[in-house]
Structure formats: structure tokens, C-alpha cells
MIKOLBA-748302 format. One record per residue (C-alpha): residue number from 1; residue in three letters; x, y, z. Coordinates in Angstrom, 1 decimal. Last residue first. Layout:
// MIKOLBA-748302
REC   seq   type       c1       c2       c3
REC   NUM    ALA        X        Y        Z
...
This chain:
// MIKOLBA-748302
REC   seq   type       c1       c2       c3
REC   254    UNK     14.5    -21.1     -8.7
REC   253    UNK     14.3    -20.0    -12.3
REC   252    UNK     13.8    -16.9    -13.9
REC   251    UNK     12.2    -13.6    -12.7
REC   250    UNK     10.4    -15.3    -10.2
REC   249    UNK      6.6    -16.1     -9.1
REC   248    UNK      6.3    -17.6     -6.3
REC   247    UNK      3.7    -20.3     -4.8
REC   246    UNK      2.8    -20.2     -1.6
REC   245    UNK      1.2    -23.5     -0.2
REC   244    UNK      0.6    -26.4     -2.8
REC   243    UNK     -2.1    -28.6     -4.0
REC   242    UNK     -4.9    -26.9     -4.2
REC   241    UNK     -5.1    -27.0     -7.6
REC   240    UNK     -5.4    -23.8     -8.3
REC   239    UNK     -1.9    -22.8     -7.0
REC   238    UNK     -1.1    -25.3    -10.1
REC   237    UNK     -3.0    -23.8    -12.8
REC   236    UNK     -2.2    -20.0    -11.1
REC   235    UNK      1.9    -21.0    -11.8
REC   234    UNK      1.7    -22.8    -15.3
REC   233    UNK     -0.3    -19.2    -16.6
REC   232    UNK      2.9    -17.5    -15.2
REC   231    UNK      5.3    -19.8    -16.7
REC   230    UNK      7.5    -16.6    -17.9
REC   229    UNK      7.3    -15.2    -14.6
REC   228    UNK      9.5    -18.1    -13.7
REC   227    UNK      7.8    -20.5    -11.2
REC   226    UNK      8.5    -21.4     -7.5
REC   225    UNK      6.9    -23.3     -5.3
REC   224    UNK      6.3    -24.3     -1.6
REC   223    UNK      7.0    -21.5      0.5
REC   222    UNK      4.7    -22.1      3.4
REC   221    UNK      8.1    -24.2      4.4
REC   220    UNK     10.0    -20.9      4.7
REC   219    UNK      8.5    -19.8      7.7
REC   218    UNK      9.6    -22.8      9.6
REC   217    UNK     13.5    -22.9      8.2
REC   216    UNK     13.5    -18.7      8.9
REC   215    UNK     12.6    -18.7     12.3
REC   214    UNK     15.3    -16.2     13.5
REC   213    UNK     15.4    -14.0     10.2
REC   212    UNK     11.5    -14.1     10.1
REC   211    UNK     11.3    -13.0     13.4
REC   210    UNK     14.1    -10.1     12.7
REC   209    UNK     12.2     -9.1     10.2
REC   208    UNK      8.8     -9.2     11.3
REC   207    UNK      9.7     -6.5     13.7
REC   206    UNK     11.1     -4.5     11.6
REC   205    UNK      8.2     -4.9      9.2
REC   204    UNK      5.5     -3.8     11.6
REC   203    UNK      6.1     -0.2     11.2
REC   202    UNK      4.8     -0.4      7.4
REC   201    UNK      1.1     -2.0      9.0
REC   200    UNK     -0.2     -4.7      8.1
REC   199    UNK     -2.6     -6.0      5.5
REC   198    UNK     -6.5     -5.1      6.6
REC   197    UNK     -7.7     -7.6      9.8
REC   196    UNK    -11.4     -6.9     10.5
REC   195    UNK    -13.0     -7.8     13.6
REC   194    UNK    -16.0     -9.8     15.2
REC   193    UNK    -15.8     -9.6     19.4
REC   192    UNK    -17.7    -12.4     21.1
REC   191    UNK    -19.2    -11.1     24.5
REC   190    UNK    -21.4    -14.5     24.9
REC   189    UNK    -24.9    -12.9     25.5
REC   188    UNK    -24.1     -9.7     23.4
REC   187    UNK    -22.4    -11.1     20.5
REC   186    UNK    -23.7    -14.3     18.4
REC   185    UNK    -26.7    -14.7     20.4
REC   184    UNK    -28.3    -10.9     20.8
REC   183    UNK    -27.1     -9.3     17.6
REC   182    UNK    -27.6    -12.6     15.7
REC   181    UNK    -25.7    -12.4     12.7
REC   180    UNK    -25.2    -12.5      9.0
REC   179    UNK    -22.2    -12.7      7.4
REC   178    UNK    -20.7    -11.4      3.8
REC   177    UNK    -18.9    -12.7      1.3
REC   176    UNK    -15.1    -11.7     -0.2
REC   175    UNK    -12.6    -10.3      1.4
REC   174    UNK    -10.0    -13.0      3.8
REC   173    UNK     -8.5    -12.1      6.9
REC   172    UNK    -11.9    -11.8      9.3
REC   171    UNK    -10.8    -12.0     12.7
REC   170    UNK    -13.1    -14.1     15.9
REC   169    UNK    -13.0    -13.5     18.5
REC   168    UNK    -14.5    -15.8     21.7
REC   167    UNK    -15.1    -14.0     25.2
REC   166    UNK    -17.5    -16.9     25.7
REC   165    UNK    -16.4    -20.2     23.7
REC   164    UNK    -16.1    -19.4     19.9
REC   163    UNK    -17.1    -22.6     17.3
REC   162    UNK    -20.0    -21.1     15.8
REC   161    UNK    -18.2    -18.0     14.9
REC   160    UNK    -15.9    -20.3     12.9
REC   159    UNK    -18.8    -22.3     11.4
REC   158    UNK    -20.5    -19.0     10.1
REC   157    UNK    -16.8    -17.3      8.9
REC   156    UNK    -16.6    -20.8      6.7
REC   155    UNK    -20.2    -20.5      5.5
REC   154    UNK    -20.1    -16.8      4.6
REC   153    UNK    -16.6    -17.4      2.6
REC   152    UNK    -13.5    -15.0      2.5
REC   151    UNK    -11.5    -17.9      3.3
REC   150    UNK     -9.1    -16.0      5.4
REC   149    UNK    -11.0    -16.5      8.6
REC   148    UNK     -9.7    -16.3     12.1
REC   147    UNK    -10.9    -17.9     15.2
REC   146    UNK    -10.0    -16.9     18.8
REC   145    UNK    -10.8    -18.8     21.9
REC   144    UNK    -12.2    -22.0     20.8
REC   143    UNK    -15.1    -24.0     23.1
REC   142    UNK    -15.9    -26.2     21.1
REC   141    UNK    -14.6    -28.7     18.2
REC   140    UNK    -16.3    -32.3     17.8
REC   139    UNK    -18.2    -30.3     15.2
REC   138    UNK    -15.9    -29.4     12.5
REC   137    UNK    -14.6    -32.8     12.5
REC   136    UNK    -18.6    -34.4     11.7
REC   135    UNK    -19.6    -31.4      9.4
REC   134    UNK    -17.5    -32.9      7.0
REC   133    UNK    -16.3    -31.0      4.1
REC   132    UNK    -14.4    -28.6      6.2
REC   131    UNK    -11.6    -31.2      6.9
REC   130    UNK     -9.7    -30.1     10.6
REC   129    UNK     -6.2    -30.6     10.2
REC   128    UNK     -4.4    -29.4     14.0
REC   127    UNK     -1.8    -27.7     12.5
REC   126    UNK      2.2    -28.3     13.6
REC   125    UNK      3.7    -27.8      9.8
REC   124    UNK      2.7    -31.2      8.9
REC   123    UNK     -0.7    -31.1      9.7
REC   122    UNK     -0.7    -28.1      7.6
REC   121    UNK      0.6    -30.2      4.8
REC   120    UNK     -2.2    -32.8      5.4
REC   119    UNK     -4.9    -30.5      5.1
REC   118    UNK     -3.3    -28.8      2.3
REC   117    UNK     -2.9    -32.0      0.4
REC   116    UNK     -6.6    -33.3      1.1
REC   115    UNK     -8.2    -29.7      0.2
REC   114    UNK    -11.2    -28.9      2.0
REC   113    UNK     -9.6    -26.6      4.7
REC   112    UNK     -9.8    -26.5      8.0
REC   111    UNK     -7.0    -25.3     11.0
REC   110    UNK     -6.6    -26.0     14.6
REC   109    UNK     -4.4    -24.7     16.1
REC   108    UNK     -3.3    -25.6     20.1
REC   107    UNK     -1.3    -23.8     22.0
REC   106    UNK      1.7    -25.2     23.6
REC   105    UNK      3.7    -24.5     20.5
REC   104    UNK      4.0    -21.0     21.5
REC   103    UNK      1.5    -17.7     21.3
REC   102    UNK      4.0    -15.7     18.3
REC   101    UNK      6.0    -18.6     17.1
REC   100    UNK      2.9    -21.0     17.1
REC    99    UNK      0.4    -18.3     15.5
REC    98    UNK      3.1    -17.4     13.2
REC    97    UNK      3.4    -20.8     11.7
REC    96    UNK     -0.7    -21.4     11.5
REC    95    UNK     -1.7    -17.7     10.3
REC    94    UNK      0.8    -18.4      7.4
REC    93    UNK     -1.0    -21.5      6.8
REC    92    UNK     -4.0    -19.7      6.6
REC    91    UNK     -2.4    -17.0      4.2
REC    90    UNK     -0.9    -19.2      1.8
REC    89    UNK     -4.0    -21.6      1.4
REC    88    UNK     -4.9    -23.9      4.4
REC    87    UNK     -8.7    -22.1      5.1
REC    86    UNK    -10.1    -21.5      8.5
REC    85    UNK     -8.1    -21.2     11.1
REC    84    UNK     -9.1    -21.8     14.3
REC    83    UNK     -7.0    -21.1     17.9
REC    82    UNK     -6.9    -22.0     21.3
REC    81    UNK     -5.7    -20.3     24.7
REC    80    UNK     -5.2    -16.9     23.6
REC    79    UNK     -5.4    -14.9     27.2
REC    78    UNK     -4.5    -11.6     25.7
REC    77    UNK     -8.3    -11.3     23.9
REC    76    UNK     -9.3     -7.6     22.6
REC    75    UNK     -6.0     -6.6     21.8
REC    74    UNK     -4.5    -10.0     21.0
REC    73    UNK     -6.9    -10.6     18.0
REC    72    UNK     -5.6     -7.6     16.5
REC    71    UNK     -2.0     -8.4     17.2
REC    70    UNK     -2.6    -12.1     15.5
REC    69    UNK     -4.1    -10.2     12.4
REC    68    UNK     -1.3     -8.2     12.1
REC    67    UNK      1.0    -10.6     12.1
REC    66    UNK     -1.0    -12.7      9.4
REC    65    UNK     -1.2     -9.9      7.2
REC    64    UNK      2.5     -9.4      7.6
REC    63    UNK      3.8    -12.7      8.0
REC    62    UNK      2.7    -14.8      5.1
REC    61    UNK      0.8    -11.5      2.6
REC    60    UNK      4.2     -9.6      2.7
REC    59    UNK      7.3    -10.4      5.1
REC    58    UNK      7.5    -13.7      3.3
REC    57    UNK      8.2    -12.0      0.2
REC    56    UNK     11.7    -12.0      1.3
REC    55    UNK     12.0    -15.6      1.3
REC    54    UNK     12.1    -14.8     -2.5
REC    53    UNK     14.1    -12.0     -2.7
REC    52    UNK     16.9    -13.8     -0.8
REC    51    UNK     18.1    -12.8      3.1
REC    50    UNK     21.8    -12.1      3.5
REC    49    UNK     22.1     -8.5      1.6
REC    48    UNK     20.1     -6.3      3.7
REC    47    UNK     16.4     -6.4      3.9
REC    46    UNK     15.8     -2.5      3.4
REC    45    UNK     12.2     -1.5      3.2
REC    44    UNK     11.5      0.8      0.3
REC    43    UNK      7.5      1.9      1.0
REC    42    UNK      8.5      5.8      2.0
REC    41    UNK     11.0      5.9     -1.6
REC    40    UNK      7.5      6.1     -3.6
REC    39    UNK      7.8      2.7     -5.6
REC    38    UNK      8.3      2.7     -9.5
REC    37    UNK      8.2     -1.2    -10.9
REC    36    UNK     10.5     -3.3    -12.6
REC    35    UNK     10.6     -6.5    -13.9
REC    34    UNK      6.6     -6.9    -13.9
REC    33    UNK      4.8     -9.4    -12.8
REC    32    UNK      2.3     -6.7    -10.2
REC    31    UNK      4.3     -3.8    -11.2
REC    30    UNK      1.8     -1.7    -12.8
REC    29    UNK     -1.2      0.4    -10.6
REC    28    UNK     -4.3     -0.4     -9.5
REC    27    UNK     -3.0     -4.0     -8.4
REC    26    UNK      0.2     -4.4     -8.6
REC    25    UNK      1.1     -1.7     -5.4
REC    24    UNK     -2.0     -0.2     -3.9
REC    23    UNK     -2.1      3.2     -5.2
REC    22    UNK     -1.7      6.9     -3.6
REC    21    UNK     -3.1      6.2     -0.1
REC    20    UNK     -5.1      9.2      1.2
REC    19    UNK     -7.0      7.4      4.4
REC    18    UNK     -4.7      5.6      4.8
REC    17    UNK     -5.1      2.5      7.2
REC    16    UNK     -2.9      0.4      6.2
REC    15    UNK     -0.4      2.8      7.5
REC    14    UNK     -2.1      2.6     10.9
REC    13    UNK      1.2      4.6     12.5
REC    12    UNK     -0.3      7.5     14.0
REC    11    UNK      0.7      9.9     11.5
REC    10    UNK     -0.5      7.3      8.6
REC     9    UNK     -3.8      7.7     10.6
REC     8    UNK     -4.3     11.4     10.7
REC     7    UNK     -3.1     11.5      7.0
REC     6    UNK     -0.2     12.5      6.3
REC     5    UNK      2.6      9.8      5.7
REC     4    UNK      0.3      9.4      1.9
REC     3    UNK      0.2      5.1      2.1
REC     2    UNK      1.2      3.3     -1.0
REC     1    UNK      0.0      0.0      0.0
């Protein structure tokens, strides 16, 4: 996000937050698959020399959207016992590692998906696999003190309210569909909180640096393909498959 540095809540820090923000990167304007592309000099973040541009990435969409989703949930509920994900795809999965360096490997994740291989890859990186097309798995879970959705779906954000204890959260990652609620049951009686979770902010980087620098064999695992740019079209066919975590895009082979 190219965030203005003037508005009220760029001067606070909420850089995703902009109220101004020139473009977002690759999407509204060019850069996306590109070789090059013209950043304002306030979104260069310096790496240094020893980390590749690939594991690099990892600061983006893996550790930065789910970072900041894990600090949101934290401010309304610092007693994180439990945890469900919903959804194995890159961002799930990147809620899943930082959710076990960030609350420790004590705490237990569950996350769904309907994807065999993701299910099973989680399971591998220290998930709890919980299979979303049967009701049965989904439902032997109770009790769960914050849930976060990067689905995107109505369904999947309706079985992960569902599964909150009392003080419950639950974080919606993903866009996409709505959800309907019960004022009364689904937040008064039980004080569940509902929030949104928008990118990360430019402050958090540092940060997620020197985590990603420390942990960088676990992070690196949601990293599980690379493509030359020129293989593009190869690249979507297999993410779309569901049969991979991150996949990235290079300017030649990896």
C-alpha cells in the first residue's frame, strides 16, 4: 500500500489504514509481474544482503497480514488459549506458523480446509487438520478462543463463529462474502468480538524481520513453489489445484 505519511492515521502509525493512499502496489497500478516497478522511496524497506528475494516476500501477505491479524486478535483477547483457522491456502497457513511462534507451540491450532494435500501439509507444519467437508470434525470442536478467517466465505466465517467459547474473536483475513448475525446470540450474551484484519502495517516490518530472520527454516516451508514469470499461466493452474502453499513467481528459475 502506498500510504500518503499525512493523514491522521498514517501519522499515527495505521499505514494500512490511509486514508489518502496513492495506489495499492500491482493491483491499480503496474508492477504486479513486472521486472521493474516505480515505488514512492516511504514503501523501500531495506532487507540487507543475506536474506533472498524470494524468502523475502515472506514479510508480505505470510507474516505481515498474518501478524497483524494475531496483534488484533490480541487486543481484545490476551489470554489466547486455542485457535481456528479457517482455510490452508498461503495466508492460513501463514496464520498457523506465526500463530505458534507468536503464542508458542503449547497452543493448540486448529486449521480446516477442503483440500486433502493442504490439510495434510498443515498437519505437517504443527496444525491441527480439521476437513471442512465434514460437518462431523468441525463439530467435535468447542469451546475455541479466537478464530480467524481468510476464506473469505459466509459459511466458513458462520462455522468459525460457531465454534467461539464466551469471550471468543473471531478475525476476518479474507474479502469476499458477507455474514449475518444474531445481535443478541452471536455477540451480546457470549461477548464475542467480530474484527477486521486489513494488510499490516509499514512499522510492523522490523519487527517481522528479525522473526522471520530467527525462524526462517519454519516460515519458509509455506513456500512451496516457484515459477519463472514466464510460466505464469503454469503457476495460477497449479496454486489452483490446491495442492501447494505459496507459490512464487520469479524472474527466472529457482
Amino acid at each position: 500500500m502506498d500510504y500518503c505519511g499525512r493523514c491522521r492515521n498514517c501519522r499515527s502509525g495505521f499505514t494500512n489504514q490511509c486514508t489518502a493512499k496513492r495506489a495499492d502496489m500491482g493491483f491499480d497500478h503496474d508492477g504486479g509481474y513486472g521486472p521493474y516497478e516505480i515505488v514512492h522511496e516511504s514503501n523501500f524497506f531495506a532487507v540487507g544482503p543475506d536474506l533472498s528475494a524470494v524468502e523475502a516476500t515472506l514479510l508480505l501477505d505470510v507474516m505481515g497480514t498474518s501478524g497483524h491479524a494475531l496483534g488484533r486478535a490480541e487486543l481484545v483477547r490476551p489470554d489466547i488459549e486455542s485457535v481456528y483457522i479457517a482455510g490452508a491456502g498461503p495466508i492460513g497457513l501463514g496464520l498457523l506458523v506465526m500463530a505458534k511462534l507468536v503464542l508458542g507451540g503449547d497452543v493448540p491450532i486448529h486449521i480446516s480446509d477442503v483440500a486433502p494435500w493442504r490439510l495434510e501439509y498443515a498437519e505437517r507444519l504443527g496444525g491441527r487438520p480439521v476437513d471442512a467437508s465434514r460437518d462431523s470434525t468441525r463439530a467435535a470442536l468447542s469451546d475455541i478462543d479466537v478464530a480467524f478467517d481468510s476464506t473469505g466465505r459466509e459459511p466458513a466465517r458462520r462455522a468459525a463463529l460457531d465454534l467461539l467459547g464466551r469471550r471468543g474473536v473471531l478475525v476476518c483475513v479474507g474479502h469476499g462474502e458477507g455474514l449475518t448475525l444474531d445481535v443478541s446470540a452471536d455477540l451480546i450474551s457470549p461477548e464475542h468480538a467480530i474484527l477486521g484484519s486489513e494488510y499490516f502495517r509499514f512499522d510492523e516490518m522490523d519487527t517481522n524481520l528479525a522473526l522471520l530472520l530467527a525462524h526462517r527454516h519454519e516460515l519458509a516451508q509455506v513456500i512451496t513453489h516457484t515459477r519463472p514469470v514466464a510460466e505464469l499461466a503454469d503457476a495460477f493452474e497449479l496454486f489452483l489445484s490446491g495442492r501447494t502453499g505459496k507459490v512464487v513467481v520469479t524472474q527466472a528459475d529457482s
